[in-house]
N, C-alpha and C positions, 0 to 999 in steps of 0.2 A: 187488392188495390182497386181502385176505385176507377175506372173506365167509361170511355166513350159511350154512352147506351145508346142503342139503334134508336130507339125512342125520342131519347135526346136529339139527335140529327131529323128526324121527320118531323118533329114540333118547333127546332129551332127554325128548320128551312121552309115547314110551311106554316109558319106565321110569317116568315118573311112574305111568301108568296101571297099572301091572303093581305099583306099590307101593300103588295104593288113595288115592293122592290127588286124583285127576282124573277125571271120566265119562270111557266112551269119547267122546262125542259130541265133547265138551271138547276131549279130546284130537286127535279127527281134525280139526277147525275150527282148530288150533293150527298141524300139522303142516303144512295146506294150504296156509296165510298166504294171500299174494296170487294163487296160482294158480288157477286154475277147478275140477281134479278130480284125483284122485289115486285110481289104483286098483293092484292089485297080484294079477300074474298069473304061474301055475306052483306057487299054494301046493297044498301038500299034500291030497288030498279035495275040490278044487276044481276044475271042467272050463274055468271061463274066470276072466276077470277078475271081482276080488271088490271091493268097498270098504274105505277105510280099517281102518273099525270091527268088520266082520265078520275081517279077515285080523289085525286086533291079536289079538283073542279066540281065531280059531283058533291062533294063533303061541302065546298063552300055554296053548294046549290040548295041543300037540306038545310043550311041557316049556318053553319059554321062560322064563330066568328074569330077563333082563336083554337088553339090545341095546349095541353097541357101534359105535362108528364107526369107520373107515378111512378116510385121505383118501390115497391110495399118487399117488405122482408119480414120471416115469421115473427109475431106478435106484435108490427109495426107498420098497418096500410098505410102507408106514407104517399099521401095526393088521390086516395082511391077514395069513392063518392057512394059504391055499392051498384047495383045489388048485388048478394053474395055468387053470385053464380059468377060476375065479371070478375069479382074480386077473387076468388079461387084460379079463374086462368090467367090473372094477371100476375097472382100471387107465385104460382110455378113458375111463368117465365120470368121474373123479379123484375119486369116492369111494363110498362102498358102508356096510352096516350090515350088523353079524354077531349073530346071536340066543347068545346065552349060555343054555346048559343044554340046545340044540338046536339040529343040523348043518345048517344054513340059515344063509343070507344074503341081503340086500336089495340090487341093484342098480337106481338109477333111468334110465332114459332119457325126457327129455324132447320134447314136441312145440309147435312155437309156433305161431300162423295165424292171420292178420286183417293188417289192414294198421299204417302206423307209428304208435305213439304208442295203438293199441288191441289188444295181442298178447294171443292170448287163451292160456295154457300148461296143455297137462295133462301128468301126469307118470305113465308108469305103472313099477312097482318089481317087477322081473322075482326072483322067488324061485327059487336055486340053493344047491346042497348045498355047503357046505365043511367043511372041516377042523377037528375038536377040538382044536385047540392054540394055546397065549397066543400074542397077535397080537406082528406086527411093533413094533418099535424104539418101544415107547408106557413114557413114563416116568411115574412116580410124579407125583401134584400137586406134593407140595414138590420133587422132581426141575425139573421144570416151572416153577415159580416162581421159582428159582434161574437156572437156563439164561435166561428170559428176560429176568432186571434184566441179564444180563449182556449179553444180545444187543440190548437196548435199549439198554447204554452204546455197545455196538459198531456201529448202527445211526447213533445221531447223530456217530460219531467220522465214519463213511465218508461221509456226508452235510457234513458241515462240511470234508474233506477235498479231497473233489472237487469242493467249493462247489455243491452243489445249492440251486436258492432256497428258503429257508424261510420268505419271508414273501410277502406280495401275494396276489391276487383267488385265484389256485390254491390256493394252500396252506391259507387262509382258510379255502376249500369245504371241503378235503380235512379239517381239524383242525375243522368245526363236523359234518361227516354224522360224523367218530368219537364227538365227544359225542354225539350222538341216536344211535348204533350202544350206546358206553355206557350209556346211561339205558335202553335197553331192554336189555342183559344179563343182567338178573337173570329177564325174560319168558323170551326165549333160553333159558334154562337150566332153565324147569319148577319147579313146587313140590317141594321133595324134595333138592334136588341143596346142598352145603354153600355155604359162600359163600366159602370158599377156593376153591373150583371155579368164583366167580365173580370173584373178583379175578384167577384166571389167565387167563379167559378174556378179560377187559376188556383186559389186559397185551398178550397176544397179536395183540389186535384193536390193540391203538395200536401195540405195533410191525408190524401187517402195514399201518397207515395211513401210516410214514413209509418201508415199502420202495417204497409208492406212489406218493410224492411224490418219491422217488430216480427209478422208471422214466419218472412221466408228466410231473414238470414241467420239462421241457428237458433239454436236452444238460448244463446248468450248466456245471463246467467243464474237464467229459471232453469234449472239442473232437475229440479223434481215434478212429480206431478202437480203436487199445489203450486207450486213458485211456477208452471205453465197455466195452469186454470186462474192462475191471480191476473195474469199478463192478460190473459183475453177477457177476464171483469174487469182489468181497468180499461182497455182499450175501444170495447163495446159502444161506452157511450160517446167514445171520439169516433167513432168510425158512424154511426147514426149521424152526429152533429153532422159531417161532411157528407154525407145521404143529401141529408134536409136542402143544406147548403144548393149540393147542386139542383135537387128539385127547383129550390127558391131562383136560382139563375135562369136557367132554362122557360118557366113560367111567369117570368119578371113581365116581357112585352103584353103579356095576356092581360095582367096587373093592373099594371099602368092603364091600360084603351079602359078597362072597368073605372077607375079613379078618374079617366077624364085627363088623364098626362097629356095624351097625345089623339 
């Protein structure tokens, strides 16, 4: 299923910030969400790990004029610009954050510890130099919003196909945490960012809710090993489309400020 990425929240909230609508403070309490700490080390003028709030400020001191996300999955750097050295640890942790106007990027690695049901996670966001050049395979919003009505019809066809359940105590869970992932989309996304960047990303999230319910709720009625290897060739390139999707939301206000929107 397709999830909130840390990345997502530090690039939505600090483009906000970097536009003048959000404190920092604001912003790094946004970014944290439910983690314990978040600090970021390897920036520039800095001998160790810095805080949220001090490394936004220095970033936007180095020329930062925007942040972007990358969510690369194997054999699809999706928003990653190189060089291969960023793109391998961005690649591990399946996503990363590239500073627009300055050759930096954010890669996080997280820490969990404490026992079950009390994890306590800090994240620290390792700063590496990459490449000044437009990221990987990241389409326009209306790009975006197109691809996925379409991969949403294609999403319920292969679902209704190889009879995966769609109704009962599973699917229930699965279709009530998308509304409460919905109703909080527009938080997701920061003051600032259009609201076509937030109907794509609502999109994205409800088709990455029913590739969920294709993988987690039973075999349905791919009973063999091919009739299960067909279910994830068809779903592949739905579950990419809604990748892209969110990239495209998330990186929309960066867009725009390049195009002169705003």
């Amino acid at each position: 299923m397709l999830t909130e990425p840390r990345a997502g929240r530090l690039a939505a909230w600090g483009n906000a910030l970097i536009a003048g609508m959000v404190s920092p403070d604001d912003a790094a309490v946004a970014i944290v969400g439910d983690d314990a700490v978040h600090r970021v080390e390897g920036l520039p003028g800095e001998a160790g790990p810095v805080g949220l709030t001090l490394a936004l400020g220095r970033l936007r001191a180095l020329g930062a004029r925007g942040l972007r996300v990358a969510l690369p999955a194997p054999g699809h750097p999706l928003g990653l610009s190189g060089p291969p050295e960023f793109n391998a640890r961005a690649l591990e942790a399946e996503e990363a954050v590239i500073c627009h106007g300055a050759a930096l990027g954010l890669v996080p690695e997280v820490y969990e510890a404490g026992p079950e049901g009390d994890v306590h996670v800090e994240v620290v966001w390792h700063c590496l130099a990459v490449r000044e050049a437009p990221p990987a395979d990241v389409p326009s919003l209306g790009e975006a919003e197109r691809e996925l009505a379409e991969a949403l019809r294609d999403a319920t066809e292969v679902l209704t196909r190889l009879d995966v359940a769609g109704s009962g105590p599973v699917a229930e869970a699965a279709l009530a945490a998308y509304r409460a992932r919905a109703e909080r989309g527009r938080e997701v996304l920061a003051p600032g960012y259009p609201s076509r960047a937030v109907r794509v990303l609502e999109m994205a999230q409800r088709v990455g809710m029913l590739i969920s319910l294709a993988y987690e709720n039973g075999h349905g009625g791919a009973v063999s090993a091919a009739e299960m290897a067909a279910r994830g060739e068809a779903l592949r390139p739905v579950e990419r489309t809604a990748r892209r999707a969110q990239v495209a939301a998330y990186n929309s206000i960066v867009e725009e400020r390049e195009r002169g929107v705003r």
